[in-house]
Structures are given as structure tokens and as C-alpha cells.
VEXZAZA-393322 format. One line per 10 residues: number of its first residue (from 1); for each residue y, z, x of C-alpha. Coordinates in nm, 2 decimals. Example, Ala and Ser with C-alpha at 12.3 -4.5 7.8 and 13.67 -1.06 7.14 Angstrom:
<vofis>
1 = -0.45/0.78/1.23 ~ -0.11/0.71/1.37 $
</vofis>
This chain:
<vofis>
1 = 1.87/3.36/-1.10 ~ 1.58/3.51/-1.27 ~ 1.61/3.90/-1.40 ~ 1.33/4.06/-1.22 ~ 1.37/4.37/-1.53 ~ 1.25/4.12/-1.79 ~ 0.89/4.19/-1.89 ~ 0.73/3.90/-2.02 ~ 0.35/3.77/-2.13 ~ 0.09/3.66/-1.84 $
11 = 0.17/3.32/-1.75 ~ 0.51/3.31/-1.98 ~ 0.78/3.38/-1.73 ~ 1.02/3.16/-1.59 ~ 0.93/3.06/-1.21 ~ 1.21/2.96/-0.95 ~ 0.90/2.75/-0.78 ~ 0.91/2.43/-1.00 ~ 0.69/2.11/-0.98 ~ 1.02/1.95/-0.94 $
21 = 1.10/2.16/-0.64 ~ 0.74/2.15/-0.44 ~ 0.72/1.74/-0.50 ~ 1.09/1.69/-0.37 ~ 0.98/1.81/-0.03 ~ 0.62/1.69/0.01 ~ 0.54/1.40/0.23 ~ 0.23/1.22/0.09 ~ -0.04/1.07/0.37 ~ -0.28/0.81/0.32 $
31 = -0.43/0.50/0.43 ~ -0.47/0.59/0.84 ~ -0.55/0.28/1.02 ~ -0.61/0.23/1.38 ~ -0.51/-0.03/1.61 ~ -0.64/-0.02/1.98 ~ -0.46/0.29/2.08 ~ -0.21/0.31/1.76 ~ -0.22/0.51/1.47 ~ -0.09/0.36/1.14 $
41 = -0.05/0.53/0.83 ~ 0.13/0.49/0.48 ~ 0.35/0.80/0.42 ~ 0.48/0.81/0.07 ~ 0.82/0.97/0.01 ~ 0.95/1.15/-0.26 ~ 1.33/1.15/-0.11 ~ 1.34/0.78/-0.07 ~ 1.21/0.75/-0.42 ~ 0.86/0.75/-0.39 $
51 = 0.87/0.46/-0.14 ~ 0.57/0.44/0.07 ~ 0.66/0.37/0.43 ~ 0.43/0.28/0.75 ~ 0.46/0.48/1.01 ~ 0.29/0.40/1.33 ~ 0.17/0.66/1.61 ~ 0.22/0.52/1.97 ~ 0.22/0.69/2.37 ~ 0.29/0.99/2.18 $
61 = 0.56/0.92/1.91 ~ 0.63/0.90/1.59 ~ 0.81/0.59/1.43 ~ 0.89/0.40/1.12 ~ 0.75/0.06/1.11 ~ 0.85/-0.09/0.75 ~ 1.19/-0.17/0.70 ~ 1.33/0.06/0.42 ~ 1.33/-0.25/0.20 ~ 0.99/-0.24/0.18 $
71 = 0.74/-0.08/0.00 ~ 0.38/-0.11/0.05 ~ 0.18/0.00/-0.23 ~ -0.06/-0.18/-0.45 ~ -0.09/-0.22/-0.81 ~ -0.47/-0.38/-0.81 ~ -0.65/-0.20/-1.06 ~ -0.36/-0.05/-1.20 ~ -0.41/0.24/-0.93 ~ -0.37/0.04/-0.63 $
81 = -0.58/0.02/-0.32 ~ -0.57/-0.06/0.05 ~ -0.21/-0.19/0.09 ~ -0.19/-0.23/0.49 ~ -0.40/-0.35/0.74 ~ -0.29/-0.36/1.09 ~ -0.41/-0.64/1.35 ~ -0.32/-0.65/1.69 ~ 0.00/-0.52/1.66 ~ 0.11/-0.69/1.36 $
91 = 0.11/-0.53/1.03 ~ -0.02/-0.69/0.70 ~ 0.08/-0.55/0.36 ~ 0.11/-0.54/0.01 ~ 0.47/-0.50/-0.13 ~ 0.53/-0.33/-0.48 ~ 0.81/-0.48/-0.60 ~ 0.67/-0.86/-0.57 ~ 0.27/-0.74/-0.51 ~ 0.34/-1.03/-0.23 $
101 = 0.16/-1.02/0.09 ~ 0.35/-0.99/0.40 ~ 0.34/-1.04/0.78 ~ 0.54/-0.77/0.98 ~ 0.50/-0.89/1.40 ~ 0.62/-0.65/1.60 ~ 1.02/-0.71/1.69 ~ 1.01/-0.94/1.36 ~ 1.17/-0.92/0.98 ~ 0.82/-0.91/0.74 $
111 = 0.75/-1.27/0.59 ~ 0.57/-1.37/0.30 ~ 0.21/-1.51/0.36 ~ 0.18/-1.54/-0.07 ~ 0.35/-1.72/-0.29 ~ 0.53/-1.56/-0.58 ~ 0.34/-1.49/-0.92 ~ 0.12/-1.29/-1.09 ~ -0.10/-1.21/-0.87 ~ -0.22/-0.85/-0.71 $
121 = -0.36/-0.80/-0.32 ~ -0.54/-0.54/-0.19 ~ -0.81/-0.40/0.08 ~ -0.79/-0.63/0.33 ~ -1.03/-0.74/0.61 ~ -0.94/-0.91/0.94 ~ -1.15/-1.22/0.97 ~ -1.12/-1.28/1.37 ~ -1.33/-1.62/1.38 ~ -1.19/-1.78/1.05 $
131 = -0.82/-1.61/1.14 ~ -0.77/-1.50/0.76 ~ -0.73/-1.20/0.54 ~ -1.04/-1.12/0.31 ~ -0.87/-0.94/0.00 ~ -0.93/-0.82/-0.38 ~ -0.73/-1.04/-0.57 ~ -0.60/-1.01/-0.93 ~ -0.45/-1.32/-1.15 ~ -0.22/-1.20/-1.42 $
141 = -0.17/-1.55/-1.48 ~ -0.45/-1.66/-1.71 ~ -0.42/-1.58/-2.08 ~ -0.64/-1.31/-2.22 ~ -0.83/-1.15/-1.94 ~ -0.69/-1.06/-1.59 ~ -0.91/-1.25/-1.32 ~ -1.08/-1.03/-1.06 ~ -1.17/-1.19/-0.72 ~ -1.25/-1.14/-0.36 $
151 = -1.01/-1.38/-0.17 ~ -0.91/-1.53/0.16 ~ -0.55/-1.58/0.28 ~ -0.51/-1.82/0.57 ~ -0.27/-1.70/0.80 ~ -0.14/-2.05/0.90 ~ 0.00/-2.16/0.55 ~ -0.11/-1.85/0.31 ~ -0.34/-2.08/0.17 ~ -0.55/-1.89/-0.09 $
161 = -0.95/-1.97/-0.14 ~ -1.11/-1.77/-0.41 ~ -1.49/-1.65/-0.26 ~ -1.62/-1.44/-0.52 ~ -1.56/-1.47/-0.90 ~ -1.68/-1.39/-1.24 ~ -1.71/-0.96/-1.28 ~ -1.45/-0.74/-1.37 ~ -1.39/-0.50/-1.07 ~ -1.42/-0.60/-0.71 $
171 = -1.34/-0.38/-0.40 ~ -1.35/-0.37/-0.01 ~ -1.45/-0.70/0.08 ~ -1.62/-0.66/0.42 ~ -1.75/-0.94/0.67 $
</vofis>
């Protein structure tokens, strides 16, 4: 406990409030999504180690759509960027721990739509007549340079086609 008797300099004394403290309980919001009548949004959470969970708003509750597995965050660009997008129910996202993208149906386990590597996805786009994802896409693969792209992802074998090539930053592919 802090001895409120000690005199000390402006902005020298010893706060009980720490950074520490604040952060532990603070609930992070971002990335709202809508889905007919369905909210979606990424909540990141400091007491589940800074996991980023999807939670979904639906008839007037609350619930937790990722399973806590899963994390869906981003490391395109270093920062990260859109990580989820939800379709008709079903939930597309980025993972951290792989940078994989993944499927969630509802009543399903999430599934891989990418194949393992070096590669980064982010803001993705529904594409309802070629049913694909348009993505930014980063290859960590290639010597020297990471390659930037806008992407598709072919939601009947995760086929990847590479649309747009050759500058170094691309973001929000739209149709």
C-alpha cells in the first residue's frame, strides 16, 4: 500500500493504477461484421492471452463462435488486417498460429481451406458468382523480398489464383 504522507515530485509518485492492471481487464473490439441479422465481431482478450475470439450477436444474445483453440488475427503487413469474414452463416478466418485460412459452418469444427506455409491472408471479400474468397496475400516463401498479392481462394479445393502482382502493399480487395 502506498503512504499517502509521502510528498513526492509531479508526476514521480508511485500509482496503484498500473498499465499492467487497466490492460488485464480490458476487452478489445474490432472488426464488426454483419450477416443478415447477425452481428460478428473479433474481441481480443487479455485474460485468455491476448487471444482474439469471434463473437456473434443473434435474437438478442451474446455468444462465442471460435473455438478457444483458435485465434483469428492476421500478421499481413506485420500489423495484420481483416482476419474474419462471415458468409451466410459460416465464418471465414485467418488463424495466428498457422496464418492458415479456415472454414467455421455453423455446428462444425473450423477446417483448413490453405495449405500450410509461408504464406499470410487477410481482408477478405465474398465472391457470390465465382463462390471464392478475394484476399491480400503475402509469400514468405520466395528468397529476398516477401511477395504481395491480391488472391482468390476457391472454396471447393482451396485452390489459390494469384490476380494482382508486382507492388509492395496491397489492401481490401473489393469486387
Amino acid at each position: 500500500m502506498i503512504d499517502m504522507t509521502t510528498r513526492a515530485p509531479y508526476g514521480t509518485w508511485e500509482s496503484p493504477v498500473t498499465a499492467g492492471l487497466i490492460a488485464r481487464g480490458t476487452v478489445r473490439l474490432q472488426e464488426a461484421c454483419i450477416d443478415g441479422e447477425d452481428i460478428y465481431w473479433v474481441e481480443g482478450r487479455p485474460s485468455e492471452g491476448g487471444r482474439n475470439a469471434v463473437m456473434r450477436y443473434s435474437e438478442g444474445a451474446r455468444s462465442d463462435t471460435l473455438p478457444s483453440g483458435y485465434n483469428a488475427r492476421t500478421r499481413v503487413h506485420e500489423y495484420g488486417g481483416g482476419s474474419i469474414l462471415v458468409v451466410e452463416g459460416t465464418l471465414f478466418f485467418s488463424n495466428f498460429e498457422d496464418q492458415r485460412v479456415y472454414r467455421l459452418a455453423p455446428g462444425d469444427e473450423p477446417t483448413p481451406l490453405t495449405s500450410e506455409g509461408e504464406r499470410r491472408y487477410a481482408d477478405f471479400q465474398w465472391d457470390p458468382v465465382g463462390k471464392r474468397l478475394l484476399c491480400v496475400m503475402e509469400d514468405h516463401s520466395t528468397k529476398g523480398e516477401v511477395m504481395n498479392c491480391i488472391a482468390s481462394i476457391d472454396l471447393e479445393d482451396g485452390e489459390l489464383t494469384i490476380l494482382a502482382f508486382g507492388h509492395d502493399f496491397y489492401s481490401s480487395p473489393r469486387i
